[in-house]
Residue, then its C-alpha position, 0 to 999 in steps of 0.5 A: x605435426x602432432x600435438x606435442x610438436x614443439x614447432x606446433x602453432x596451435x598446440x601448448x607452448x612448452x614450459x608454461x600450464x594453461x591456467x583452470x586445468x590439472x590440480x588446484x590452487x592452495x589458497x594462501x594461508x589464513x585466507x578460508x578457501x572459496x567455494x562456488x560462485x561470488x556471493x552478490x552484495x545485498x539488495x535492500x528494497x525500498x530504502x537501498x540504492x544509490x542515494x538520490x534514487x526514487x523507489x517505486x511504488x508497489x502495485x498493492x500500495x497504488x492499488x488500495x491508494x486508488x480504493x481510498x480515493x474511490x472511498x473517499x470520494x463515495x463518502x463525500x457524495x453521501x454526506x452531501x446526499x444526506x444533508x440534502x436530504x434533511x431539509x426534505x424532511x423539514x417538508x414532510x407531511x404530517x397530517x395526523x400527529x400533534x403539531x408538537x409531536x410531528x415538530x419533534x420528529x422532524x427536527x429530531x430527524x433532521x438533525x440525525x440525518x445532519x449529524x450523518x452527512x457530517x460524520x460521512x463527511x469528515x470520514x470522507x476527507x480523512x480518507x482523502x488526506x491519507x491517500x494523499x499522504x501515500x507518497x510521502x509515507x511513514x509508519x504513522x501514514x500505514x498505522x492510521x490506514x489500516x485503523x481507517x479501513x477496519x472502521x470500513x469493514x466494521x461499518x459496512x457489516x451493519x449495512x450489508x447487503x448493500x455494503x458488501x462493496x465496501x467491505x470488500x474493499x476495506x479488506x483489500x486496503x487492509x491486506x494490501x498496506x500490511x503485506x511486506x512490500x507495502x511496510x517496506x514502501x512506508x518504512x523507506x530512508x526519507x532522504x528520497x523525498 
């Protein structure tokens, strides 16, 4: 038996091509001709899908979350310090100075140091309430950050060296809600929520 046998079961049947081989179709006319592989439909990050879906939050989004909270939360304990820490100075001793002038000072001191713990205070909870709107988003959620963390590095470069960690995390915060994927996670469709 050989190839071209009629009686031949495993050769090709007579009268019939095997599609894909020899020359190319003719596309019908008005119809452009296709090249390659099909193109695949467009993939929108966080806001495409099937309706109902629940994106994920990127990892950079959680991250500078996580340092707000972290902020946040140091920003309270040092309110709270600081407002301790002006009744001492209601307590100070002040032998040698005019009962007046000691008077002034100290009350000018405690309230400087009270007006500080309460500013760190409301810094705190401003912090807290926008990590915890990180869920829900919103273009005003990520604007009010980002202006949020610039009052970190601005403030932690007038108490550097000891502010260094601050800063630093007050520069990732920044970096991380501007880059593309975050924009993309406070811009998404609100029918998911």
């Amino acid at each position: 038996m050989s190839f071209g046998e009629p009686n031949n079961p495993y050769g090709q049947p007579q009268g019939q091509q095997q599609p894909g081989y020899g020359y190319p179709q003719q596309t019908p006319q008005g119809v452009p001709p296709q090249y390659g592989y099909p193109q695949a439909p467009p993939v929108q990050p966080y806001g495409g899908g099937y309706p109902g879906a629940v994106m994920e939050m990127p990892g950079g989004v959680k991250s500078a979350r996580v340092m707000l909270w972290i902020i946040g939360a140091l920003n309270l304990l040092g309110g709270l310090a600081i407002f301790a820490l002006s009744f001492a100075v209601d307590e100070l001793d002040t032998t040698g100075a005019s009962s007046s002038d000691a008077e002034m000072f100290q009350d000018f001191g405690q309230g400087l140091l009270i007006g500080m713990a309460v500013f760190s205070i409301i810094f705190a909870v401003l912090g807290m309430v926008l990590a915890a709107k990180f869920k829900s988003g919103g273009s005003g959620v990520r604007v009010c950050t980002i202006v949020y963390a610039g009052f970190i590095v601005l403030f932690s470069l007038f108490s550097l060296p000891a502010g260094i960690i601050s800063l630093v995390l007050g520069i990732l915060i920044i970096v991380f809600v501007s880059k593309a994927d975050g924009a993309a996670w406070f811009n998404r469709n609100k029918q998911q929520y």
